[in-house]
C-alpha positions as CSV (number, residue, x, y, z in Angstrom):
1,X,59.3,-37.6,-29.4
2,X,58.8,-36.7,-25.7
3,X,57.8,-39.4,-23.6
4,X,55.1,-39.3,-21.0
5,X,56.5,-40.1,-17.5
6,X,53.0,-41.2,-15.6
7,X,55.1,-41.5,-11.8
8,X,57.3,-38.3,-12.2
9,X,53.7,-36.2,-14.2
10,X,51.8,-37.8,-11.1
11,X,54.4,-37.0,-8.0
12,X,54.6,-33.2,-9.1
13,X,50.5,-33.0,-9.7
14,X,49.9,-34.7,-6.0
15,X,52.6,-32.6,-4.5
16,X,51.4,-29.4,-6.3
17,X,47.7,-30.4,-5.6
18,X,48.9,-31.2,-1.2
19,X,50.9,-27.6,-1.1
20,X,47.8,-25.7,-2.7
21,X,45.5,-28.0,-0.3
22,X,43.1,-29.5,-2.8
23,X,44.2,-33.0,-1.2
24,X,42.8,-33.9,1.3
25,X,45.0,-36.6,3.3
26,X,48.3,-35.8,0.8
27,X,51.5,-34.2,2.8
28,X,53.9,-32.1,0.0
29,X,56.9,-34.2,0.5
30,X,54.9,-37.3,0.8
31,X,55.8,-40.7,-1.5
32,X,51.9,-40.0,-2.2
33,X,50.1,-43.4,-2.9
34,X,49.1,-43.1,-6.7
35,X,47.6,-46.2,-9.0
36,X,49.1,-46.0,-12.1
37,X,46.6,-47.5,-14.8
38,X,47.1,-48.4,-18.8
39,X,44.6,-49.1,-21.0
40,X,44.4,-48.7,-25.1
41,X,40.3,-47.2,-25.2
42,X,40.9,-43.8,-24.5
43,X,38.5,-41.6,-23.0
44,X,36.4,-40.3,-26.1
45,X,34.2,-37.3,-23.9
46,X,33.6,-36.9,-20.8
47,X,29.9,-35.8,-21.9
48,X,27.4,-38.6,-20.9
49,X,25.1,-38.1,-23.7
50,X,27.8,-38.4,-26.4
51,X,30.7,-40.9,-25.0
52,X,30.8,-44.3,-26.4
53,X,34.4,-45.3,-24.8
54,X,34.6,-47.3,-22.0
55,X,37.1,-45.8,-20.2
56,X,34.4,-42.6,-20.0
57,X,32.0,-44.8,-18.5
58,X,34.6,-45.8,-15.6
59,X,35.5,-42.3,-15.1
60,X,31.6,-41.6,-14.3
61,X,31.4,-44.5,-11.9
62,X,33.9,-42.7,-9.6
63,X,32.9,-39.4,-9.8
64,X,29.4,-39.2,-10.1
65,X,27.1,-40.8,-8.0
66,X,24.2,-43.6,-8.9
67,X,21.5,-45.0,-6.9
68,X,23.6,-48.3,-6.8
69,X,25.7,-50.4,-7.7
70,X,26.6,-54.3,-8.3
71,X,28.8,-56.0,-5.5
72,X,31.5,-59.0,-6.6
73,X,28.4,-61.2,-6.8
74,X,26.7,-58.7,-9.2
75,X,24.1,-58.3,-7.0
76,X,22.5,-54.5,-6.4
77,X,24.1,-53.1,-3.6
78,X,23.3,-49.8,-1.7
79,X,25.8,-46.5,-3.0
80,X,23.9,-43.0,-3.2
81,X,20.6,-44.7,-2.4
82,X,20.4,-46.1,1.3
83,X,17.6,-48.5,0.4
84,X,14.6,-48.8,-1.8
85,X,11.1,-50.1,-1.9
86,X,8.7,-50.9,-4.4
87,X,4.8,-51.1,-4.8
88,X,3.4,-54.0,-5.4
89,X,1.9,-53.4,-8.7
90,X,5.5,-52.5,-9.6
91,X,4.6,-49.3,-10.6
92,X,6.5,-46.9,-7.6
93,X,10.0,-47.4,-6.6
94,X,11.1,-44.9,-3.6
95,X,14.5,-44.5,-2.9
96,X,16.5,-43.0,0.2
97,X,19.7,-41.0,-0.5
98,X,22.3,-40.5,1.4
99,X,21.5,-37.9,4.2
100,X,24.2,-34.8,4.4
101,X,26.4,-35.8,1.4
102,X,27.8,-33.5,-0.7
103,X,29.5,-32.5,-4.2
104,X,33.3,-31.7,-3.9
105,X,32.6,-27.8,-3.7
106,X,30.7,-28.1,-0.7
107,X,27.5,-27.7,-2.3
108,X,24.6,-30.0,-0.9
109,X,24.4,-33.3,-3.2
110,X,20.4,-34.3,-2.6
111,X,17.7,-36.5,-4.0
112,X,16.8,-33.5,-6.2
113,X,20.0,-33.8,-8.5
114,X,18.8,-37.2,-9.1
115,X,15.5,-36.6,-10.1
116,X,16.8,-33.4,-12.7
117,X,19.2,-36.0,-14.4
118,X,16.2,-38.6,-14.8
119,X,13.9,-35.8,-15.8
120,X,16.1,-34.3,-18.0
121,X,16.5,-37.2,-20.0
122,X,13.0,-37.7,-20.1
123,X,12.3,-34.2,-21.6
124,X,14.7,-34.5,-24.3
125,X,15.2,-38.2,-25.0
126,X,13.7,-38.1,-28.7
127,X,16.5,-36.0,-29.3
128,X,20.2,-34.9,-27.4
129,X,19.7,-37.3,-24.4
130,X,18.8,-40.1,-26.7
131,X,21.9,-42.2,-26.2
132,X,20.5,-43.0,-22.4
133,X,16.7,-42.9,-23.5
134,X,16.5,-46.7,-22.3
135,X,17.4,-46.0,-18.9
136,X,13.7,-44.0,-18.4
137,X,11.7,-46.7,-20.4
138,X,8.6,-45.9,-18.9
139,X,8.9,-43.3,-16.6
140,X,5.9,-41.2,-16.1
141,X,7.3,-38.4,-13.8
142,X,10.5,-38.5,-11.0
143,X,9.7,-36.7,-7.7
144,X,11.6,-35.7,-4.9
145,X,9.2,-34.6,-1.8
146,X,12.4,-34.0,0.5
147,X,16.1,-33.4,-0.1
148,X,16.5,-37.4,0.9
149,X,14.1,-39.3,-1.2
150,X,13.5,-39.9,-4.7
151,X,10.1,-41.0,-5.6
152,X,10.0,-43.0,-9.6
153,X,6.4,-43.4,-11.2
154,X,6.3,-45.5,-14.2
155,X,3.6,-46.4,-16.5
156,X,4.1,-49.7,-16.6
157,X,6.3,-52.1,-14.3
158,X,9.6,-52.6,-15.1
159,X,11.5,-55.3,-14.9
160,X,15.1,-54.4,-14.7
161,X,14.7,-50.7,-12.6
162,X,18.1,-51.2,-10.5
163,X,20.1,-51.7,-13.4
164,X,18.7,-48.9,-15.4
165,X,19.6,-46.7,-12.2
166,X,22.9,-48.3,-11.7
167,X,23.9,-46.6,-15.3
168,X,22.3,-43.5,-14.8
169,X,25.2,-41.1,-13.2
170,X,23.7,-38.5,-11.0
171,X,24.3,-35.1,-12.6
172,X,24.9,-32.1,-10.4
173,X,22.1,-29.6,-11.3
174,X,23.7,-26.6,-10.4
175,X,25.6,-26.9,-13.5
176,X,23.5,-29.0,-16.3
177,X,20.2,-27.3,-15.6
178,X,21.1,-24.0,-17.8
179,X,21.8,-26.5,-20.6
180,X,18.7,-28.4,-20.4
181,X,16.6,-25.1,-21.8
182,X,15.1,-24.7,-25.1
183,X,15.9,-27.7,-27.5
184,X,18.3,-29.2,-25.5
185,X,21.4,-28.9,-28.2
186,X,23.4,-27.4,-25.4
187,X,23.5,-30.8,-23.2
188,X,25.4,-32.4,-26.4
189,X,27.6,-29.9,-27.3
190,X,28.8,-29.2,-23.2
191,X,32.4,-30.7,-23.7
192,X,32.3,-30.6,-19.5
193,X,36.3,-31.2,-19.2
194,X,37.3,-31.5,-16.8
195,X,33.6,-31.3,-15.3
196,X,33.3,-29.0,-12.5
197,X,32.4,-30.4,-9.6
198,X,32.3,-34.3,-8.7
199,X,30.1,-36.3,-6.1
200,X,31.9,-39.8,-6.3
201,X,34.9,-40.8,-4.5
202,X,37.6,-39.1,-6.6
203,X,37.6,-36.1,-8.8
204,X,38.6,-35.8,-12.0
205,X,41.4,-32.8,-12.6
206,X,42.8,-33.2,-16.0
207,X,42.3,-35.1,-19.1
208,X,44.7,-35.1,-21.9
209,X,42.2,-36.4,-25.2
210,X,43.8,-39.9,-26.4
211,X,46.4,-39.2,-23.6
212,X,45.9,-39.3,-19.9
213,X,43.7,-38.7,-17.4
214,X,44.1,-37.5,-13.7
215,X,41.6,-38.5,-10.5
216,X,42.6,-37.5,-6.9
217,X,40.6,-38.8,-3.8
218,X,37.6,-36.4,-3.4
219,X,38.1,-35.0,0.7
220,X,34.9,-34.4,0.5
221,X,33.8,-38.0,-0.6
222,X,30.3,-38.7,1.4
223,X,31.0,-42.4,0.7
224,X,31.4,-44.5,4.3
225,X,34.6,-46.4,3.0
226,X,36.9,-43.6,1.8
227,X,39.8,-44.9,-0.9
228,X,43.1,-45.9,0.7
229,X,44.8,-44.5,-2.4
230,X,45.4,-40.9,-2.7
231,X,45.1,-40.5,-6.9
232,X,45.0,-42.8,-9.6
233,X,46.6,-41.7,-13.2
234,X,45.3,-43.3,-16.7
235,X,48.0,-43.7,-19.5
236,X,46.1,-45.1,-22.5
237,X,48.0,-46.6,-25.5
238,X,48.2,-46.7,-29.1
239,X,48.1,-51.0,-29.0
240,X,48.0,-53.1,-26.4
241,X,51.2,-54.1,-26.9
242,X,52.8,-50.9,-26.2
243,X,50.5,-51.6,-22.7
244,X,52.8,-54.6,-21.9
245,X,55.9,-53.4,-22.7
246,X,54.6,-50.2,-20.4
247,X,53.8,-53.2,-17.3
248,X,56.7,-55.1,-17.7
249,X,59.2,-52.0,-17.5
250,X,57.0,-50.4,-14.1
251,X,56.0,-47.2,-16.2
252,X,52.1,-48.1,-14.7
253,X,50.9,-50.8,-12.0
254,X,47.7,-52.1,-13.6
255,X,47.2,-53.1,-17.4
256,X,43.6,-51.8,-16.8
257,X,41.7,-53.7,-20.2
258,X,42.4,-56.4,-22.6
259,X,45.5,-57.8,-22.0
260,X,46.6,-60.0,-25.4
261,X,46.5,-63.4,-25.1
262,X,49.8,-63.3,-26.5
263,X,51.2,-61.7,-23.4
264,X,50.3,-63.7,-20.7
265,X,53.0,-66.6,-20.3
266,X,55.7,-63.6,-20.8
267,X,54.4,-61.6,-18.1
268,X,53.8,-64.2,-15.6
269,X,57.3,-64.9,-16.1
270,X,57.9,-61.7,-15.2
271,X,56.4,-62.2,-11.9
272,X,53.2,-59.5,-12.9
273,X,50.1,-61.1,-11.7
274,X,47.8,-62.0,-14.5
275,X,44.2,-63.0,-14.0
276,X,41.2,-64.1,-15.7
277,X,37.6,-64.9,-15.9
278,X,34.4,-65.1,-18.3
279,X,33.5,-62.0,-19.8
280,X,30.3,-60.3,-20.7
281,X,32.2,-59.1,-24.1
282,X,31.3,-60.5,-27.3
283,X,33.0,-59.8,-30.1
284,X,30.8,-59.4,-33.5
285,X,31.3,-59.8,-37.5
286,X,28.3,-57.4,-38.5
287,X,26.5,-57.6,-41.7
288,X,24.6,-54.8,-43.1
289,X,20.9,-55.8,-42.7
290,X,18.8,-51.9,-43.2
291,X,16.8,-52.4,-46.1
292,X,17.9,-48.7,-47.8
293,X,21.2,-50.2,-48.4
294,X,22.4,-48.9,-51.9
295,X,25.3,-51.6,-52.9
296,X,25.9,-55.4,-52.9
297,X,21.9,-56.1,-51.8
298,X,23.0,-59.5,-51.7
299,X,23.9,-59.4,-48.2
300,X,20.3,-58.5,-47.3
301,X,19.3,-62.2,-48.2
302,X,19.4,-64.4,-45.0
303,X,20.9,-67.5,-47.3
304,X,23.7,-65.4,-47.5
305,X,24.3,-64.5,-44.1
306,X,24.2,-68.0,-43.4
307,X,26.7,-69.2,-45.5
308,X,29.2,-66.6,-43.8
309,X,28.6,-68.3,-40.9
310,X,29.2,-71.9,-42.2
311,X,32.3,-70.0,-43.3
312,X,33.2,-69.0,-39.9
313,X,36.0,-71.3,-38.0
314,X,35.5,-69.9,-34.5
315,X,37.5,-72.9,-32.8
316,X,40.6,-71.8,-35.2
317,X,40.0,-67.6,-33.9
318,X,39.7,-69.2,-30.1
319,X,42.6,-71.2,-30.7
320,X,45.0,-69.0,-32.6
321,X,43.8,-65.3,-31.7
322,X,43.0,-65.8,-28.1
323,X,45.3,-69.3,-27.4
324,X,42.2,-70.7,-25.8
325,X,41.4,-67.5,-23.1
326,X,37.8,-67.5,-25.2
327,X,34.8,-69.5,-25.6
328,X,32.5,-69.9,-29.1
329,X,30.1,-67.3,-29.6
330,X,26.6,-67.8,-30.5
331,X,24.1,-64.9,-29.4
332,X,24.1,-61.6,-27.9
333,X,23.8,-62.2,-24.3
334,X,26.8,-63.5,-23.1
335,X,26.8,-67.4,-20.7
336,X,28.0,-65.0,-17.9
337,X,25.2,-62.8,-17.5
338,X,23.3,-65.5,-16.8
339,X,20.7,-64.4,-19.6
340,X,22.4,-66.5,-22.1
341,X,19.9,-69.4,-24.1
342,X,22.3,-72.0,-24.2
343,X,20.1,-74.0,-26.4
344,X,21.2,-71.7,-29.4
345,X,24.5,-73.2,-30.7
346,X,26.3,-71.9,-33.8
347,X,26.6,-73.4,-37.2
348,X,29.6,-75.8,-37.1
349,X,32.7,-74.5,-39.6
350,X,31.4,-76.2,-43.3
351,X,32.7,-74.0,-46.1
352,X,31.1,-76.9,-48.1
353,X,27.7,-76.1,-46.9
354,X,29.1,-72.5,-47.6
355,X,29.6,-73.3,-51.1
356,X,26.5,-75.2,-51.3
357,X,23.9,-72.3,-50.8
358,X,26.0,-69.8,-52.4
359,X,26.1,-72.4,-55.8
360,X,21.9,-72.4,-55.1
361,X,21.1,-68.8,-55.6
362,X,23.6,-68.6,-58.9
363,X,26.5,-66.8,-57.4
364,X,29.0,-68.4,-59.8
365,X,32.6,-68.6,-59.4
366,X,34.9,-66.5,-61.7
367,X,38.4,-67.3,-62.8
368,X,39.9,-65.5,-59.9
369,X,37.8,-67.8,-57.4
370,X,35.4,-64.8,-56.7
371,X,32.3,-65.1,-56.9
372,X,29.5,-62.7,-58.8
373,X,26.4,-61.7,-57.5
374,X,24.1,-59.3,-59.5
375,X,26.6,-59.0,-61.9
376,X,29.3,-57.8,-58.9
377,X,32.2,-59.5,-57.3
378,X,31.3,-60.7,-53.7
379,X,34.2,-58.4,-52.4
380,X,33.3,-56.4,-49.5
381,X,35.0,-53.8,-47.3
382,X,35.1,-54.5,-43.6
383,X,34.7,-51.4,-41.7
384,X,37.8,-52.0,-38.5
385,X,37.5,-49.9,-36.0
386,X,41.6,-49.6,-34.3
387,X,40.7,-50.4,-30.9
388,X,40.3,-54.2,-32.3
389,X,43.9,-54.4,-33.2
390,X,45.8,-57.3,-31.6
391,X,43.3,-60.4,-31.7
392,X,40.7,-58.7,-34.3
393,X,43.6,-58.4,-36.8
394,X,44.2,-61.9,-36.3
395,X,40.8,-63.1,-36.4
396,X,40.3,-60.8,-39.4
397,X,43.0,-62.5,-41.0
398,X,41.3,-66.4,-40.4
399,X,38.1,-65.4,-41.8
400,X,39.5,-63.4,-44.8
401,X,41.5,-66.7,-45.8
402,X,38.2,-68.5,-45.0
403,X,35.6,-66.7,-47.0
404,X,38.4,-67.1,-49.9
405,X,36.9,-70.8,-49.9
406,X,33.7,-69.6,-50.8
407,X,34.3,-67.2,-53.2
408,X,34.3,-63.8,-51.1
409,X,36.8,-61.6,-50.9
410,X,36.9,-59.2,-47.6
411,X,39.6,-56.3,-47.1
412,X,40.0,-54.6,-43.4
413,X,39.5,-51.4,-43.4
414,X,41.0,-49.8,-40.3
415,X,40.1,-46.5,-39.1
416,X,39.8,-44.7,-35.5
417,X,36.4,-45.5,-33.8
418,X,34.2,-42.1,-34.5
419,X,35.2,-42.9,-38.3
420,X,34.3,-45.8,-38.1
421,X,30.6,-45.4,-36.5
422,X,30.2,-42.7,-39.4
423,X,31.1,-45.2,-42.0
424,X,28.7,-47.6,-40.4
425,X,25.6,-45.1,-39.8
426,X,26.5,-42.8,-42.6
427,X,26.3,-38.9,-42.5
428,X,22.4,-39.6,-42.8
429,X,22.3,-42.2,-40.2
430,X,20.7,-44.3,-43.1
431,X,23.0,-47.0,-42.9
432,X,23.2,-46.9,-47.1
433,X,26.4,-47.4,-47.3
434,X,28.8,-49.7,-45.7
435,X,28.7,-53.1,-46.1
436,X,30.3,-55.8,-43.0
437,X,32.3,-54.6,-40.0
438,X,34.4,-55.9,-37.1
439,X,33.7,-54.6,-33.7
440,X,32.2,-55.7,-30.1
441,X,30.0,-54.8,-27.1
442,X,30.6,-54.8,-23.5
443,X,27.5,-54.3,-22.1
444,X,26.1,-54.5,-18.7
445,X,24.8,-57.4,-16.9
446,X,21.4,-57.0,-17.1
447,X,20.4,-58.5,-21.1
448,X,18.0,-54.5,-21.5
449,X,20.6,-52.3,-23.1
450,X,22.2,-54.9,-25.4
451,X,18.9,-56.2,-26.7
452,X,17.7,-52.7,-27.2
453,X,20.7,-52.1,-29.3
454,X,19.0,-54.3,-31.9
455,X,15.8,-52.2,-32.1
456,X,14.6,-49.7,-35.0
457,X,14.7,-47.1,-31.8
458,X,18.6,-47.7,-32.1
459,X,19.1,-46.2,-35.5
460,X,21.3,-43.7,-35.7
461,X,22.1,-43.9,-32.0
462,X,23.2,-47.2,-31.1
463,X,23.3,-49.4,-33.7
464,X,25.6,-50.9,-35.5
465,X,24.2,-53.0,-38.4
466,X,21.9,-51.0,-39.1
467,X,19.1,-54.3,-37.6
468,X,15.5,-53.0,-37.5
469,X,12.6,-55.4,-37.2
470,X,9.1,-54.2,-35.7
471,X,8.1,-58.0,-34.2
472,X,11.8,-57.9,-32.3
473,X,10.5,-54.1,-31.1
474,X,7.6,-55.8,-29.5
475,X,9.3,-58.6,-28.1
476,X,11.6,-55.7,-26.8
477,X,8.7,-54.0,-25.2
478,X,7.3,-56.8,-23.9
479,X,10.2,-58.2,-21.9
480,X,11.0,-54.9,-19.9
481,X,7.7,-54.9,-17.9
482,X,7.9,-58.6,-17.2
483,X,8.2,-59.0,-13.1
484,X,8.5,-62.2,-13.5
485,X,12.3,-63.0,-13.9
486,X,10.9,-66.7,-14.9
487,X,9.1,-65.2,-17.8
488,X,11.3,-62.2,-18.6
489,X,13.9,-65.1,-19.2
490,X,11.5,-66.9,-21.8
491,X,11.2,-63.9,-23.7
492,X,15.2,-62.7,-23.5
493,X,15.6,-66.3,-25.5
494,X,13.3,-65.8,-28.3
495,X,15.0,-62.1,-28.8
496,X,18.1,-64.3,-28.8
497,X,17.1,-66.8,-30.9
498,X,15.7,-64.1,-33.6
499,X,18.5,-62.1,-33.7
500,X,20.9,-65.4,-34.6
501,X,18.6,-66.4,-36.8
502,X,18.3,-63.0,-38.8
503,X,22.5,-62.6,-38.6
504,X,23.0,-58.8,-38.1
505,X,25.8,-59.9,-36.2
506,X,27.7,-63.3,-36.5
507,X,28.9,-63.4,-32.5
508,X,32.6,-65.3,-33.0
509,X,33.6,-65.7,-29.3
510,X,32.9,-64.6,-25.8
511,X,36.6,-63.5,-24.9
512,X,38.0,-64.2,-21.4
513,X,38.8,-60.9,-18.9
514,X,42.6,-61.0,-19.1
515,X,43.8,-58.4,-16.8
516,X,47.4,-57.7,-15.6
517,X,48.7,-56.0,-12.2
518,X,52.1,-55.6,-10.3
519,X,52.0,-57.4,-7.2
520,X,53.1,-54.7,-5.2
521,X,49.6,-53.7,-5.0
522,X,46.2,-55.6,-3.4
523,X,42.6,-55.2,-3.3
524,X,41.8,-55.6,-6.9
525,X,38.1,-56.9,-7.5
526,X,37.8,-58.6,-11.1
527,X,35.0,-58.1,-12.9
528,X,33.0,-60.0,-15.8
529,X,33.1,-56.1,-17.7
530,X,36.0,-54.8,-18.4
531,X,38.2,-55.9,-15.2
532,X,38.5,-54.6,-12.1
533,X,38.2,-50.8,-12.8
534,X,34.7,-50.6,-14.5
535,X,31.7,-49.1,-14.6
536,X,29.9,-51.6,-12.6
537,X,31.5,-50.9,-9.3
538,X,33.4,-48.4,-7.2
539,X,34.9,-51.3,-5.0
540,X,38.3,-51.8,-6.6
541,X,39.6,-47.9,-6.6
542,X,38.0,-47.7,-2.6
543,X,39.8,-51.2,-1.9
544,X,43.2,-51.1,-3.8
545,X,47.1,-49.9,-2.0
546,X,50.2,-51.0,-2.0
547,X,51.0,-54.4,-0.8
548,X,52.7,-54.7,2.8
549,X,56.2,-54.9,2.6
550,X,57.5,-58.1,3.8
């Protein structure tokens, strides 16, 4: 099998791109300065209204624009917006762009791009834009009076406008706005690879699906700190194993996502610089909750959803599957955001209280120690998606040998992550089907979009487990117009509180950031997302070079 060379693909593309002159500070000839990066989530699409991969959200970051962005603090920082103001009914928020910027053809990059990507998913948010619906919760109408300010009216206030914005990525409207005609079933089927045209600091010019991926500074980058690095290359992996092995023997200078646990003592050996930090990942054991389930109904009593999690030894998947680099999960906000309820602890490990409940509502053990419920063995697929391989196998395997205690017999089912979201939503997006699943979220900061992944709104889109409760919906509701972090905070926790104590999803752990990165490069800004390279932040890819030699 050919291997992929990331330096030698890289060195021709820069040199090709410097002779042709599509580079702006390269030289042909040049040891050009290139970031090699590995991850094992490949980009999925590089269409914002359809990607769920995380790589595709970093790839927006740097090159589209947003309003703003988060700094190492995580506080809102200005980046296509100069500054902002806000009425004091909460009601307006004006924003100042960036005077004289531009996209990287030369075509002027104003306030009225941004207000046709926010209209535009107004107008069609019921239907192709619905995956970013939440990020216009509540907006009445988006103006721009002048090429340099954006003028937002909402209906109500809202409490968390800068983070909506700082996911939003400013879409050029010279080449959406013929898709966003009729019905709107062009904006979902745009593949837009490589897109066009980019605003942001690099430009994306080639992506390789499940492969590679190719950005190269942007000369025409209207940013006032211009990157130091002259491209950066993704390799993304089959396992993050094969990501190691790819660090250790200099094929790429950043291991860009979850490093294993398992790895980390071998590559600081090595002398690779490993780092890490509190995360706002959680990882989830989901349980089928939608009433129109077909199968093994059982699992829509709360009793039983309860006694999975007295069956659930998190401090054995901390200790064994991520050797301590996690902490014990409990609800959907993670401690980091600083959102989290820490009042909510989870149920202690007691397969006896387990057995207990389960023995109460006449789920008897058979002669092959599993139980039947309805006149059914408690023996459930779990829908795997691969990019949990590594410490989800493991963990899968601790609570497999676990629920065997109780009388429940779970088999991993692995399959690629768009299989899997259809075996978990259906063809219908009913949510009839499937029964428990392994995956996780890695959601922003702000506690908004990972709540409103829980709502009946969700179905279909979002959601995972299938969750819908109309007193949760209005809790929802309520907390986005509270201006009042105080009280917004109050709320957040009983959202929190409900959704533990309804078990869609049993959280297991908060896992630590473990990221890995030669230390012949500097200027890497870790992150409580993903790492350093995220969709939080253009700082790292602006910041990072090669170390000095000494």
């Amino acid at each position: 099998m050919k291997r992929w060379n990331p330096g030698k693909y890289l060195q021709i593309t820069i040199v090709a791109l410097a002779a042709s002159g599509s580079l702006g500070a390269a030289r042909a000839g040049a040891d050009p300065l290139i970031l090699r990066i590995g991850a094992t989530q490949p980009i999925d699409s590089l269409n914002p209204f359809v990607s769920q991969s995380d790589y595709s959200l970093v790839i927006y970051e740097y090159i589209y624009p947003h309003l703003v962005q988060y700094d190492q603090d995580l506080k809102f920082v200005p980046y296509f917006a100069t500054d902002w103001q806000t009425s004091s009914d909460g009601l307006k928020w004006i924003f100042h762009t960036v005077p004289g910027a531009t996209w990287s053809d030369g075509t002027p990059l104003t306030a009225r791009d941004v207000v046709f990507t926010l209209n535009m998913i107004m107008q069609y948010q019921n239907g192709p834009t619905g995956q970013l619906a939440g990020l216009v919760a509540h907006l009445n109408k988006a103006e721009a009076p002048d090429d340099n300010t954006v003028v937002l009216t909402y209906a109500q206030p809202v409490a968390n406008v800068l983070a909506q914005m700082q996911a939003v990525p400013i879409l050029p409207k010279k080449v959406w706005s013929s898709l966003a005609t009729g019905n709107g079933t062009g904006i979902t089927t745009f593949n837009n690879t490589p897109p066009e045209i980019s605003g942001g600091p690099f430009i994306l010019t080639k992506a390789v699906p499940n492969q590679s991926a190719l950005l190269v500074a942007n000369p025409r980058w209207w940013g006032s700190v211009k990157p130091k690095i002259q491209a950066v290359g993704f390799q993304f992996y089959a396992n993050d194993d094969a990501m190691v092995m790819a660090i250790l023997s200099h094929q790429i200078d950043l291991a860009g996502e979850q490093i294993p646990p398992t790895a980390v003592a071998t590559l600081k050996q090595a002398g690779v610089s490993v780092e890490t930090m509190p995360s706002v990942s959680f990882k989830t054991f989901i349980i089928n909750t939608n009433p129109s389930k077909k199968n093994n109904r059982e699992l829509l009593d709360p009793r039983v959803r309860e006694a999975f999690e007295y069956a659930t030894d998190r401090d054995a998947i901390i200790r064994t599957a991520w050797l301590g680099l996690a902490t014990a999960g409990s609800t959907i906000v993670a401690p980091v955001t600083g959102w989290h309820d820490d009042s909510i602890q989870p149920l202690p490990f007691d397969p006896g209280k387990a057995n207990q409940i389960l023995d109460s509502l006449g789920y008897k053990k058979q002669p092959n120690g599993i139980r039947l419920a309805n006149g059914h063995p408690m023996a459930y697929d779990v829908v795997f998606p691969t990019e949990e391989n590594g410490t989800g196998d493991r963990t899968f395997q601790i609570l497999q040998n676990d629920f065997t205690q109780i009388g429940v017999s779970i088999i991993q089912r692995k399959m690629d992550p768009t299989a899997a979201t259809t075996a978990i939503q259906g063809t219908d997006g009913r949510y009839t089907d499937f029964d428990l699943a392994m995956w996780n979220w890695t959601p922003v900061v702000d506690p908004d979009f990972v709540l409103s992944v829980m709502t009946c709104a969700a179905l279909g889109n979002n959601s995972d487990s299938g969750y819908c409760d109309h007193g949760y919906d209005q809790m929802y509701q309520a907390q986005s117009t509270m201006l009042d972090p105080a009280q917004r905070h109050l709320e957040v926790d009983k959202m929190q509180e409900k959704i533990y104590t309804d078990r869609p999803y049993i959280v297991l752990d908060y896992p630590d950031v473990i990221e890995a990165h030669s230390k012949d490069w500097t200027g890497f800004v870790l992150s409580p997302l993903i790492g350093s390279v995220n969709n939080l932040s253009t700082q790292t890819l602006l910041a990072v070079t090669k170390s000095a030699s000494p």
